[in-house]
NUTORSE-482788 format. One record per residue (C-alpha): y, z, x; residue in one letter. Coordinates in Angstrom, 1 decimal. Example, Ala and Ser with C-alpha at 12.3 -4.5 7.8 and 13.67 -1.06 7.14 Angstrom:
2
+--------+--------+--------+------+
!  north !     up !   east ! type !
+--------+--------+--------+------+
!   -4.5 !    7.8 !   12.3 !    A !
!   -1.1 !    7.1 !   13.7 !    S !
+--------+--------+--------+------+
% end
This chain:
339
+--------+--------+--------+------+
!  north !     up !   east ! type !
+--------+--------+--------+------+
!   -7.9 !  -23.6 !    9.2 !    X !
!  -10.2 !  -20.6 !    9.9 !    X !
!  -10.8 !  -17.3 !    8.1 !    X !
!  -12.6 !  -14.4 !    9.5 !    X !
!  -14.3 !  -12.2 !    6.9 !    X !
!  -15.4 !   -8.5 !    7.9 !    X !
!  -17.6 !   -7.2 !    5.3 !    X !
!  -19.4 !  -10.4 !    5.1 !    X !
!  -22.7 !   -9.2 !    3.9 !    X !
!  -21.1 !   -7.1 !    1.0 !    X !
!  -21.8 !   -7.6 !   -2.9 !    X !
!  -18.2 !   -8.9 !   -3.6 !    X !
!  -18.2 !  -11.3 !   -0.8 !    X !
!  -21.5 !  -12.8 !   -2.4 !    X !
!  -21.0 !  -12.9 !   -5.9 !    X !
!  -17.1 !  -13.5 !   -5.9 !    X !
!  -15.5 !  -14.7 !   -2.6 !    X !
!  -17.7 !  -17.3 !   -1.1 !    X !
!  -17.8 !  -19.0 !   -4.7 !    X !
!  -14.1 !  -18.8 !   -4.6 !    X !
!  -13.8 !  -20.4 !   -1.6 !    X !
!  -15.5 !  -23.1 !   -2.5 !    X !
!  -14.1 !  -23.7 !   -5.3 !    X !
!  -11.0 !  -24.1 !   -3.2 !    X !
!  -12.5 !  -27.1 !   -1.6 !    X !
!  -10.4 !  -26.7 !    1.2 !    X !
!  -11.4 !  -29.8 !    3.5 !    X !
!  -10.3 !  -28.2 !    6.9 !    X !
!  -12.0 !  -24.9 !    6.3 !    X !
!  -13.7 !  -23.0 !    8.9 !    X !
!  -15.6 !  -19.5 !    7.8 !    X !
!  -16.5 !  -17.0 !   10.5 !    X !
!  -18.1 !  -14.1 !    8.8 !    X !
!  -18.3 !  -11.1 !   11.0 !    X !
!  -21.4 !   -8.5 !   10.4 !    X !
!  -23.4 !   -6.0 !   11.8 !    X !
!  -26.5 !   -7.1 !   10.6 !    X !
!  -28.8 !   -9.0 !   13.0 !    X !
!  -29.4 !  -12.9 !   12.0 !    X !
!  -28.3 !  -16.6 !   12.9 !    X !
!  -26.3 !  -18.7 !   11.3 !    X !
!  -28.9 !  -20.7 !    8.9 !    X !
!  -29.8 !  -17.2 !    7.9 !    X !
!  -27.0 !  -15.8 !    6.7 !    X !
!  -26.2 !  -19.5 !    5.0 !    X !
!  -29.0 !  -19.0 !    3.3 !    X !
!  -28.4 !  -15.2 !    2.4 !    X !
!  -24.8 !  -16.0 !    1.1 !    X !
!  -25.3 !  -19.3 !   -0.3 !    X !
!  -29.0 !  -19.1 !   -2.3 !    X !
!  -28.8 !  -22.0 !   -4.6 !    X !
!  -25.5 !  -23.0 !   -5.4 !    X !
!  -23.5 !  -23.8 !   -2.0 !    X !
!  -22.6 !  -27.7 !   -1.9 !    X !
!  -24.0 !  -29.3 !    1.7 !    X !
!  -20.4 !  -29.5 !    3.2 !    X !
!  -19.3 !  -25.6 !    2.3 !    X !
!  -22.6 !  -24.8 !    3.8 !    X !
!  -21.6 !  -26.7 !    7.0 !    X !
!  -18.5 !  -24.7 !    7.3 !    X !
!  -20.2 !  -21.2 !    7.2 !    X !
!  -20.4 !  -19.7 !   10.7 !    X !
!  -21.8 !  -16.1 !   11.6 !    X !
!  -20.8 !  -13.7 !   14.0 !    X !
!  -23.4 !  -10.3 !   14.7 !    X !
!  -20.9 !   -8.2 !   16.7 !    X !
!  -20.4 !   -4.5 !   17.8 !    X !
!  -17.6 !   -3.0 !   15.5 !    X !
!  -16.4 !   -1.0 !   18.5 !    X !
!  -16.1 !   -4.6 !   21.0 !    X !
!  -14.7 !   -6.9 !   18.7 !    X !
!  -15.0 !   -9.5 !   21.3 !    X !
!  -14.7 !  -13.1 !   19.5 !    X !
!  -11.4 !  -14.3 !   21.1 !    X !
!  -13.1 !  -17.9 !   22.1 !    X !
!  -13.1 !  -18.8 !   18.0 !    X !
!   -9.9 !  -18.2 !   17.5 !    X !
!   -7.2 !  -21.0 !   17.1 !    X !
!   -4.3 !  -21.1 !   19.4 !    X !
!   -2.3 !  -23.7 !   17.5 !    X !
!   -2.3 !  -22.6 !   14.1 !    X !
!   -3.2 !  -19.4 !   12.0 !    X !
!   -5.7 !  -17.2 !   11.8 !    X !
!   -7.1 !  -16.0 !    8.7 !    X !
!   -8.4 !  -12.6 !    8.2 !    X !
!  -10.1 !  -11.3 !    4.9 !    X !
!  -11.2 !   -7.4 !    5.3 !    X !
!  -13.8 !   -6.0 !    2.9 !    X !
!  -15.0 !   -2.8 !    4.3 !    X !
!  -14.1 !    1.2 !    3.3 !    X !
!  -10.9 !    1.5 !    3.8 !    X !
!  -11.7 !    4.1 !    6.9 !    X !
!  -12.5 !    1.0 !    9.1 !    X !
!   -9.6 !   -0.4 !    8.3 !    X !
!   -7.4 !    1.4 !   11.3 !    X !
!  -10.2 !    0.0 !   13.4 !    X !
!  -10.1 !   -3.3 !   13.0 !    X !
!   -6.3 !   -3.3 !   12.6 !    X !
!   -6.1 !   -2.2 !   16.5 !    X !
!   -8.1 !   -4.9 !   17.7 !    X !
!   -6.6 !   -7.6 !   15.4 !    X !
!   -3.6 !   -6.1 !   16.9 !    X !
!   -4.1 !   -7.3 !   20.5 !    X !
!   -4.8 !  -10.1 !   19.4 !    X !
!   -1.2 !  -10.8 !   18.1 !    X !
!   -0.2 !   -9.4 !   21.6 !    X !
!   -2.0 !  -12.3 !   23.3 !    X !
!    0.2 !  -15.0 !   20.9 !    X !
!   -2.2 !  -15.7 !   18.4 !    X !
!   -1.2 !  -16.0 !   14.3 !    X !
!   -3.0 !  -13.4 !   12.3 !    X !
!   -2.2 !  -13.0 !    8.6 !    X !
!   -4.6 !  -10.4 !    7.2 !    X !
!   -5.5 !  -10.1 !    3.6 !    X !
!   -7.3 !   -6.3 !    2.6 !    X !
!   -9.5 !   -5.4 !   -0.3 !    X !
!   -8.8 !   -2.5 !   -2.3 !    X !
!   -7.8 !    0.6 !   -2.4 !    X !
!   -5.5 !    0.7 !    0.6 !    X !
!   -6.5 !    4.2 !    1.7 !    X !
!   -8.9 !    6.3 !    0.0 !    X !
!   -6.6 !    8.7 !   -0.9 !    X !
!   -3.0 !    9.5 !   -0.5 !    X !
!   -3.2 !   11.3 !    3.1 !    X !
!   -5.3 !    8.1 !    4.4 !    X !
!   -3.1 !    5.7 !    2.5 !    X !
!    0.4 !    6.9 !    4.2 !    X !
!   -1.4 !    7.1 !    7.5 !    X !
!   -2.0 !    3.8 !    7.4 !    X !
!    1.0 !    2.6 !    6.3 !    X !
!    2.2 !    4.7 !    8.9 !    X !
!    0.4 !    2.5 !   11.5 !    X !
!    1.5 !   -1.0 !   10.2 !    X !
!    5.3 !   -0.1 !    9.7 !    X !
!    4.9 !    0.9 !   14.0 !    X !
!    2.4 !   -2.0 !   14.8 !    X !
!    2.5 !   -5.8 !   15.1 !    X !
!    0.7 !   -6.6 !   11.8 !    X !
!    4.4 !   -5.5 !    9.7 !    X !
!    5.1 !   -8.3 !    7.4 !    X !
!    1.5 !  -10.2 !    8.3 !    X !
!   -0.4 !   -7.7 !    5.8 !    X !
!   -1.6 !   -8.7 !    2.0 !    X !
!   -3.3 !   -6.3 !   -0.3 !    X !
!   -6.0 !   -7.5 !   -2.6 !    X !
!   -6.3 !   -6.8 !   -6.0 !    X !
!   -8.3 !   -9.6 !   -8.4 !    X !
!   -6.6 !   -7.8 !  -11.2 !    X !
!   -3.8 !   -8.9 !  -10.9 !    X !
!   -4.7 !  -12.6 !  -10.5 !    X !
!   -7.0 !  -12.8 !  -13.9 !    X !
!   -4.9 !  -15.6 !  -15.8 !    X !
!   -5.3 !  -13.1 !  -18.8 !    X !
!   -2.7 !  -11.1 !  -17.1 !    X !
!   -0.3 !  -13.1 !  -14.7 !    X !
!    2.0 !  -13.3 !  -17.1 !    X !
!    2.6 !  -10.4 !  -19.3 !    X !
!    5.6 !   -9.3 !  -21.2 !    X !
!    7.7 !   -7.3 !  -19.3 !    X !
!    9.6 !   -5.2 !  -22.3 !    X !
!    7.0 !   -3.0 !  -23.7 !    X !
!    7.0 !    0.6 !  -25.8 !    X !
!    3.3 !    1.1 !  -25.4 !    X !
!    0.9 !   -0.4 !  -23.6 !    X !
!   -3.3 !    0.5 !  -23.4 !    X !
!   -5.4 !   -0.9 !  -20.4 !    X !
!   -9.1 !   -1.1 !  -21.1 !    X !
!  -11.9 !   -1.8 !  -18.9 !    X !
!  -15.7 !   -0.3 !  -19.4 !    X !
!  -19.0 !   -2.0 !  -18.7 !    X !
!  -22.4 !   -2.1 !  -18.8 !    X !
!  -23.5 !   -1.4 !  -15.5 !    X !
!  -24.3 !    1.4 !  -13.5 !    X !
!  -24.2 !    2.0 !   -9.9 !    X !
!  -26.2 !   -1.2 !   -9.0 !    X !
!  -25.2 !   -2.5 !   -6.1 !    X !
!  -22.3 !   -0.1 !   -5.1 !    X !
!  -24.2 !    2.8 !   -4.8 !    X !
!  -22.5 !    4.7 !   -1.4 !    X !
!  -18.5 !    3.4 !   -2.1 !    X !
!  -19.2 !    4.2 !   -6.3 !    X !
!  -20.2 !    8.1 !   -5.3 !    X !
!  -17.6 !    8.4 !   -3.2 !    X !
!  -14.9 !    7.0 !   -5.3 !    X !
!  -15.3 !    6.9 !   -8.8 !    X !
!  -13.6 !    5.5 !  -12.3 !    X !
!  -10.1 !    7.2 !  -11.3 !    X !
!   -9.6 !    5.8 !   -7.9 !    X !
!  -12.1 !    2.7 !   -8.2 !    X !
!  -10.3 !    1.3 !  -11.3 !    X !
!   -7.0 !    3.1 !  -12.3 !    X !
!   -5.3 !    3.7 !   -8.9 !    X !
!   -6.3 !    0.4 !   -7.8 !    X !
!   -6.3 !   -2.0 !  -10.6 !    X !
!   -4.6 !   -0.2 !  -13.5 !    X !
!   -1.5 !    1.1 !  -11.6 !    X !
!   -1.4 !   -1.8 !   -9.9 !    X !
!   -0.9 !   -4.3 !  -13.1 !    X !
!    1.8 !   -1.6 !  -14.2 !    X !
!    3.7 !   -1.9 !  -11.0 !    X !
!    3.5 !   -5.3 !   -9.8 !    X !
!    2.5 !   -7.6 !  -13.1 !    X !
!    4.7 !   -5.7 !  -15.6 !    X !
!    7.5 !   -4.7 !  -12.7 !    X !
!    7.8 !   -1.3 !  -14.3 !    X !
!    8.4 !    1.4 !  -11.7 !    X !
!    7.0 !    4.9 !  -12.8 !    X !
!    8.7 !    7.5 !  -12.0 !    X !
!    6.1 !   10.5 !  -10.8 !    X !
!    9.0 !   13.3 !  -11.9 !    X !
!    9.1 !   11.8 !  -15.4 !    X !
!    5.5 !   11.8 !  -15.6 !    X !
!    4.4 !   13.9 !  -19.0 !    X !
!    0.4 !   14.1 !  -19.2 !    X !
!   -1.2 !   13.4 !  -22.9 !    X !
!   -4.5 !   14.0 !  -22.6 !    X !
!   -7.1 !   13.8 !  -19.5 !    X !
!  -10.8 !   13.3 !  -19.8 !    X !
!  -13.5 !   12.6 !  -16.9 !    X !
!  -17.0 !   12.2 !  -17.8 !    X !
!  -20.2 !   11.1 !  -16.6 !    X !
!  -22.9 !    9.3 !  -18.4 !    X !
!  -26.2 !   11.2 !  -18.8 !    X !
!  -28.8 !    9.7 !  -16.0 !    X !
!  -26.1 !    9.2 !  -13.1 !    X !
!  -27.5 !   11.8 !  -11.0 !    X !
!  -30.6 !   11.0 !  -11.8 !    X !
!  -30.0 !    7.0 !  -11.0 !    X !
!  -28.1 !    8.7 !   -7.8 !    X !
!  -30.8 !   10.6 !   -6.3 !    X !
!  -29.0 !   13.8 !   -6.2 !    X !
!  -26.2 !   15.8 !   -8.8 !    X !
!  -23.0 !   14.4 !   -8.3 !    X !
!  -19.5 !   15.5 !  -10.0 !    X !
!  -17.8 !   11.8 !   -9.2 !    X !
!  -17.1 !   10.6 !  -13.1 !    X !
!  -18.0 !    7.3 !  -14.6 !    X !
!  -15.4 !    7.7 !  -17.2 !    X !
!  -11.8 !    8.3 !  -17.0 !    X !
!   -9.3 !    8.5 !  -20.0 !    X !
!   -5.7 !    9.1 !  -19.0 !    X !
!   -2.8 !    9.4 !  -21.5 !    X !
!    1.0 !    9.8 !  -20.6 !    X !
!    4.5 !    9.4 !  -21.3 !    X !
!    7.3 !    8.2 !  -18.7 !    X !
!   10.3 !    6.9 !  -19.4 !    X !
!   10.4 !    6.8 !  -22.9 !    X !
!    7.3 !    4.8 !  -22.7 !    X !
!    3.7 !    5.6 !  -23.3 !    X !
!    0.4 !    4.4 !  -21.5 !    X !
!   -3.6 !    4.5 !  -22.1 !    X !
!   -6.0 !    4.0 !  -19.4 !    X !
!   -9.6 !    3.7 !  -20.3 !    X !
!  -12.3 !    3.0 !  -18.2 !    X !
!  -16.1 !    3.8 !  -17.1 !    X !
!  -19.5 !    2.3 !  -16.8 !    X !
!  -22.8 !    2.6 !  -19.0 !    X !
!  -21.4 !    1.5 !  -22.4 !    X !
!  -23.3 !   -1.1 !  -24.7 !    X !
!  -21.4 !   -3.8 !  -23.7 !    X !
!  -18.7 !   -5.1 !  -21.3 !    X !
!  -14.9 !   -5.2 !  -22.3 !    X !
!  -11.6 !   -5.6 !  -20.5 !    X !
!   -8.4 !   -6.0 !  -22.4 !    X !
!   -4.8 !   -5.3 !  -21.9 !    X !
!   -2.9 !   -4.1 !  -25.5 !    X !
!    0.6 !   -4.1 !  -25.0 !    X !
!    2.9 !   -3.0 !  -28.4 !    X !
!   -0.3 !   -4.2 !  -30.3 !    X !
!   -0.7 !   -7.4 !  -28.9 !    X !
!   -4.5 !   -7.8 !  -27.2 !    X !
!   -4.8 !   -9.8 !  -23.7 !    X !
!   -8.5 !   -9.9 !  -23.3 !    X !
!   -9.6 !  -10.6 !  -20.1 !    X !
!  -12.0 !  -14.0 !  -20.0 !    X !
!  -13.9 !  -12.9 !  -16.5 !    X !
!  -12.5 !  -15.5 !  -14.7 !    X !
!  -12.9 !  -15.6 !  -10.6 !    X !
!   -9.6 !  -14.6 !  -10.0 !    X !
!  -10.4 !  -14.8 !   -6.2 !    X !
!  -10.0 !  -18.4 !   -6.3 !    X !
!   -6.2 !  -17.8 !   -6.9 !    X !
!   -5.7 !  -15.2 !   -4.7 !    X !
!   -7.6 !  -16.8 !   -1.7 !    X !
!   -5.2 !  -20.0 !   -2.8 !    X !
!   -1.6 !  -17.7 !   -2.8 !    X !
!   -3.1 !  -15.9 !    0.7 !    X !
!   -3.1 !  -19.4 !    2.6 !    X !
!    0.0 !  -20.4 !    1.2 !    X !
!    1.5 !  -17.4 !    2.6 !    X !
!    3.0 !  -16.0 !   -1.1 !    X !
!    3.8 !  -12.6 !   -0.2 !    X !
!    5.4 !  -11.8 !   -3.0 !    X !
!    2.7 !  -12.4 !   -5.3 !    X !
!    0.7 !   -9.0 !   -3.9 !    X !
!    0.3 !   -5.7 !   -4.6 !    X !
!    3.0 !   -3.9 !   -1.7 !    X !
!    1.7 !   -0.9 !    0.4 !    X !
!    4.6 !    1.2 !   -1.4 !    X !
!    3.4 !    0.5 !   -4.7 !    X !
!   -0.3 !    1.4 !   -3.3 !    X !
!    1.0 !    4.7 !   -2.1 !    X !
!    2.9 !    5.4 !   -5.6 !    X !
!   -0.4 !    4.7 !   -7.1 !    X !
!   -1.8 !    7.5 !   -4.8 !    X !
!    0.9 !    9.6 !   -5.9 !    X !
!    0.3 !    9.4 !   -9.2 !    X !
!   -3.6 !   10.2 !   -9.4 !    X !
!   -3.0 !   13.2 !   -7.4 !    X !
!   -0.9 !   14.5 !  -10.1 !    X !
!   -3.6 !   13.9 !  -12.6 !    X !
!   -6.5 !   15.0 !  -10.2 !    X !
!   -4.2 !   18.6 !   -9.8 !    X !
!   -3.7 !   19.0 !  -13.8 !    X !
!   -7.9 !   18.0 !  -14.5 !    X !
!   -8.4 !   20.7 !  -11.4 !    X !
!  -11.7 !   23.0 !  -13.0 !    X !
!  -12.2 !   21.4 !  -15.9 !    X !
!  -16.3 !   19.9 !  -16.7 !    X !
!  -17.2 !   16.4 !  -16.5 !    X !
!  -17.8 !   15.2 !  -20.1 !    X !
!  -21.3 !   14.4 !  -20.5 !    X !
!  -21.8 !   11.1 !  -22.4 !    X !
!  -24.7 !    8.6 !  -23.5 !    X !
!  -25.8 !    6.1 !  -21.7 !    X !
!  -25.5 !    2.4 !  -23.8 !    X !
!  -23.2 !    4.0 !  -26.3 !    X !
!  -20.0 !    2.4 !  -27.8 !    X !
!  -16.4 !    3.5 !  -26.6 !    X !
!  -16.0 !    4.2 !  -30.2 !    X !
!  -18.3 !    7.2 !  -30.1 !    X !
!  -16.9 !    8.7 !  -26.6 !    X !
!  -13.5 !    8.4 !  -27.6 !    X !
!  -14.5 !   10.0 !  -31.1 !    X !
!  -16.1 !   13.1 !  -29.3 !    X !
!  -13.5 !   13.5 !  -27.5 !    X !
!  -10.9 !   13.3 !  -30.8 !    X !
!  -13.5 !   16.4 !  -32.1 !    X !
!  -13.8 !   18.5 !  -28.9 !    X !
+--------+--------+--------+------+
% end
């Protein structure tokens, strides 16, 4: 079995997918990671693995420095059985690297591709795309990633619901995400992709965007993010989103700089706290077993879309709330009651 993994020297590779994979213990395992960056194989083992790879997942780790524009690495893939693609990169390479996996399927190999989130970076990008897979080989071979939807907190959540309030905030700032953070935000980096996503697929509720009535809207940023940036920035750290559909009502609450960490999912006043599991180890364990249906589809990803461009059109000219730095949600949320 071989998987090929662009994005390879990414954070979320590092810290969550390698570890997964190993945990895995798949015995016929091969991993080719694919990367721009100029080194051999012992030297990207020893970039991905530091001090906690066992001897035989080290043995397994292969690396391939190649030109994004030539993706020539045909003579690695298998002919017999499939091949395994895992695609971390901004989702503006994705088109990319779609064509050439593309031509691959056109020479008879097996490709099954599994994508990180968000599928687009916005709604325009995200129907383009889809666009190009409903007219291209990869239909039916394409997965969409979302370790939200794999926490064993949430897999199995009651589907009848009145009211339900999805929390996520942490400590952190931009750390190690510094270009996609910027460039995204709280909105489309946690709510479109993971929020959205738990409503749609985990909880099989279908909003719909006509019977959408906004409750309350905040964005704000916490006090030294330009600063920490390097340059001002209006991308918010902090999102608060309140609505009613369907005779239902929904809370979305997230952002980064708080005192502490928390993730939980309240549902009619019950509380599913999120442990911080590695949810990759399920997904990358549904994605070789070919489970389809257990992912996020590319029409629930566009409805997602949908749906933040409504809000983003109703917050249209309104400030960024300015908040503390290591404060509790307690007092943001507060402030924002008083404002």
């Amino acid at each position: 079995m071989k998987l090929f993994i662009f994005g390879s020297t990414g954070d979320l590779v590092k810290r969550k997918v390698m570890r997964a994979l190993q945990e895995l213990e798949k015995n016929d395992l091969e991993i080719y990671a694919i990367g721009r960056r100029e080194m051999d194989r012992k030297e990207y083992q020893n970039f991905i693995c530091s001090d906690w790879c066992d001897l035989k997942f080290r043995n397994s780790i292969h690396y391939l420095n190649v030109d994004f524009k030539n993706l020539n690495f045909e003579d690695k893939l298998s002919e017999k059985g499939i091949n395994y693609f895992y695609i971390s990169l901004p989702p503006l390479e994705y088109k990319n690297v779609f064509k050439f996996l593309e031509k691959f399927i056109d020479k008879g190999y097996e490709i099954k591709v599994l994508v990180e989130k968000p599928f687009g970076k916005d709604l325009e990008n995200a129907k383009d795309l889809k666009n190009f897979i409903e007219h291209s080989n990869l239909k039916g071979d394409l997965f969409i990633s979302d370790h939200y939807l794999f926490k064993e907190s949430f897999m199995n959540l009651p589907k009848k619901f009145n009211q339900i309030k999805i929390v996520s905030i942490e400590e952190i700032g931009l750390e190690n995400r510094v270009t996609y953070y910027d460039k995204t935000g709280a909105l489309k980096d946690m709510i479109q992709s993971h929020f959205l996503n738990l409503i749609l697929k985990n909880l099989k509720f279908k909003i719909n965007l006509n019977e959408i009535e906004i409750l309350n809207f905040v964005k704000g940023q916490y006090k030294d993010y330009s600063k920490e940036l390097g340059k001002k920035s209006l991308t918010e750290t902090f999102a608060n989103l309140k609505f009613k559909c369907c005779d239902k009502e929904f809370e979305f609450i997230t952002g980064k700089g708080f005192a502490k960490k928390e993730s939980f999912v309240e549902i009619d006043g019950k509380k599913f706290v999120d442990e911080f599991d590695n949810s990759y180890v399920e997904i990358f364990k549904k994605f070789f077993d070919l489970k389809m249906e257990d992912f996020p589809t590319i029409e629930d990803s566009i409805l997602g879309w949908e749906i933040i461009e409504k809000f983003e059109k109703f917050g249209r000219g309104k400030e960024l709330k300015i908040y503390e730095k290591d404060g509790g949600l307690g007092e943001v949320l507060g402030e924002e009651k008083n404002s």
